[in-house]
N, C-alpha and C positions, 0 to 999 in steps of 0.2 A: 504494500500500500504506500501511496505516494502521503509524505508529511511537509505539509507549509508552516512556514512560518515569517509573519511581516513584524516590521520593528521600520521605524524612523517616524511615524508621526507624531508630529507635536503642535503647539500654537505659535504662530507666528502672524507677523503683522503681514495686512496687504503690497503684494509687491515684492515681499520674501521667497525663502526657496527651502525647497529640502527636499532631500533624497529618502526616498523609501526601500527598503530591500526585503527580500524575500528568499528564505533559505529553503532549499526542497530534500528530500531526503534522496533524488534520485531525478535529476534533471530530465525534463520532458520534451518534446519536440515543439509542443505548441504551449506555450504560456502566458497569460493577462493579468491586467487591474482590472477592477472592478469598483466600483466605491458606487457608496447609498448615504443619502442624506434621511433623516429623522423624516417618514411621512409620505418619502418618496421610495421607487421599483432602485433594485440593484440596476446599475448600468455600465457597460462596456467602458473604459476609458482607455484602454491600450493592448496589444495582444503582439508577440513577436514569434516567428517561423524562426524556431531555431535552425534548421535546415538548412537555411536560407541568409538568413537575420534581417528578413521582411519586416518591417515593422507595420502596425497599423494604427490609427487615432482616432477616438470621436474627434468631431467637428470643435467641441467646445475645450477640447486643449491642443489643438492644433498649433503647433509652433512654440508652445509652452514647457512640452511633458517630452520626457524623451525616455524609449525604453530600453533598456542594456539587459545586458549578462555579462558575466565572470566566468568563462569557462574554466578557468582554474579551479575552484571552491562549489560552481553549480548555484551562485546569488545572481539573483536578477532583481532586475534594479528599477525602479520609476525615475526620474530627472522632474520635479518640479520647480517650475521657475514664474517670475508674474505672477503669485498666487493671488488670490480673486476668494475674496467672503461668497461666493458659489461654488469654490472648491472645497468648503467646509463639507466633511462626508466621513466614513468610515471606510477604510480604503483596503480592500481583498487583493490579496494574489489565489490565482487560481490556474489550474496545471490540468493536460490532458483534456485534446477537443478532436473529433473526429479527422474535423478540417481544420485549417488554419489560416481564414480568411475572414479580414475582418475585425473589427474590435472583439466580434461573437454576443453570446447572449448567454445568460446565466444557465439558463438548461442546456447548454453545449458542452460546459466544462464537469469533469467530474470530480475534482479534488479542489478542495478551497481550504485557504488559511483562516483564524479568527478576525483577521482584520487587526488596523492599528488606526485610532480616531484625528484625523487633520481636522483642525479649527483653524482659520486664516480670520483676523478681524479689519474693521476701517480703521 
């Protein structure tokens, strides 16, 4: 069984940056963020073809978020930069998707980490 595990969120003001990582017990082909705000659907926000190292973005971190891996260690990584009091969310990695196109959608992945909470304020 695949095990995640995300660490780097924290609060930061608007306009700040932090990186998120995400440790797997056994590195996957296809991997993502996902994050969900209080009220709102889990939503895609990045997915990479390790295969490949395709990378993909929602629309609303375009140019923002960048998604890596560490082939060394098996950490994949989120890049947030510009952050935006609408990036305030609880923010998943999640590992293993049929396909690999696309940010994806939450019933596509089958292993998910607990999350780690970003709060960005004005």
């Amino acid at each position: 069984q695949v095990q995640l595990m995300e660490s780097g969120g924290d609060s930061v003001q608007a306009g700040g940056s932090l990186r998120l990582s995400c440790t797997s017990s056994k590195y996957r082909y296809c991997m993502g963020w996902f994050r969900q705000a209080p009220g709102k659907e889990r939503e895609g926000v990045a997915a990479l073809f390790t295969r490949t190292g395709r990378a993909y973005y929602a629309d609303s971190v375009q140019g923002r978020f960048t998604i890596a891996r560490d082939t060394t260690d098996d950490t994949l990584y989120l890049e947030m930069n510009s952050l935006k009091p609408e990036d305030t969310a609880v923010y998943y990695c999640a590992a293993e998707r049929p396909e690999c196109r696309g940010v994806g959608r939450v019933d596509e992945y089958r292993y998910w980490g607990r999350g780690t909470q970003v709060s960005v304020s004005s």
